[in-house]
Legacy VTK file of the C-alpha trace (Angstrom):
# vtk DataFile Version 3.0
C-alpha trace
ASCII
DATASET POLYDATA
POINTS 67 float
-29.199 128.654 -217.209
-32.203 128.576 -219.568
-31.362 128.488 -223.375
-32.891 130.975 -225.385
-35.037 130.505 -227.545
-34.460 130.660 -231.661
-37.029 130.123 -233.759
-36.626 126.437 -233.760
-36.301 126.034 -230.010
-39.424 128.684 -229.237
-41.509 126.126 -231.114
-39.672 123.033 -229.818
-40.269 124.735 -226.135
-44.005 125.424 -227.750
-44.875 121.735 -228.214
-42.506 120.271 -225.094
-45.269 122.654 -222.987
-47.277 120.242 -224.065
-46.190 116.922 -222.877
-45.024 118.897 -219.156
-47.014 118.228 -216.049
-48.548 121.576 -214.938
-45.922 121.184 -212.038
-43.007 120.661 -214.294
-44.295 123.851 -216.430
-44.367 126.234 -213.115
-40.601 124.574 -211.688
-39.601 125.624 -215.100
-40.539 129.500 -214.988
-39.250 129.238 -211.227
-35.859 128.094 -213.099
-36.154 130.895 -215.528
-37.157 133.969 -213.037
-34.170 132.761 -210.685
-31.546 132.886 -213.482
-33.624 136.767 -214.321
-33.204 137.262 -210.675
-29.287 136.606 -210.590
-28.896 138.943 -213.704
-30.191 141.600 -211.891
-28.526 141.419 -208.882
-25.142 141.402 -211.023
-26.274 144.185 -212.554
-27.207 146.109 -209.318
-30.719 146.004 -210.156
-31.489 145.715 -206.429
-35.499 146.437 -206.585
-35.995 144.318 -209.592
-33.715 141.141 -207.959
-36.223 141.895 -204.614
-39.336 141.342 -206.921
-38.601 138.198 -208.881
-37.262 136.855 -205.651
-40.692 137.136 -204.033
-41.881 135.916 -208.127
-39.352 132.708 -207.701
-41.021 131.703 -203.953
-44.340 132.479 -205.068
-43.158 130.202 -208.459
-41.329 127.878 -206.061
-44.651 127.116 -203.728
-47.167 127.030 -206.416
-45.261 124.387 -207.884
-45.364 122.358 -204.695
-49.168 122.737 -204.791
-49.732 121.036 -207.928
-47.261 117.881 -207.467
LINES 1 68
67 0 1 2 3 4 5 6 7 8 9 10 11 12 13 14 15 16 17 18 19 20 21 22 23 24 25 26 27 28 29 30 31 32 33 34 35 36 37 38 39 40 41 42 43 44 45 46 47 48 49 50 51 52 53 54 55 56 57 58 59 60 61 62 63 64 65 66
């Protein structure tokens, strides 16, 4: 699971965007909209789980584009 961000990390995250490959930077919000995904499917959020799973593959391929 994704930390979240303080105010130290949101600027540590900030300058370690930096430094990431484009692909690392789009595997990362594929990381972050799967863990989203999993919290709403355990919350019963059935629509919303449906649309960041179709955000994670579309994450997921892009990803493999740029590598």
């Amino acid at each position: 699971m994704a930390p979240l961000p303080n105010s130290q990390g949101l600027k540590s995250k900030q300058d370690n965007a930096l430094v990431m490959s484009r692909g690392e930077q789009i595997e990362y919000i594929a990381d972050l909209i799967a863990e989203l995904k999993e919290m709403a499917r355990a919350n019963r959020l059935t629509t919303l789980a449906g649309i960041l799973e179709l955000a994670h593959a579309e994450a997921q391929l892009r990803a493999k584009d740029v590598i």
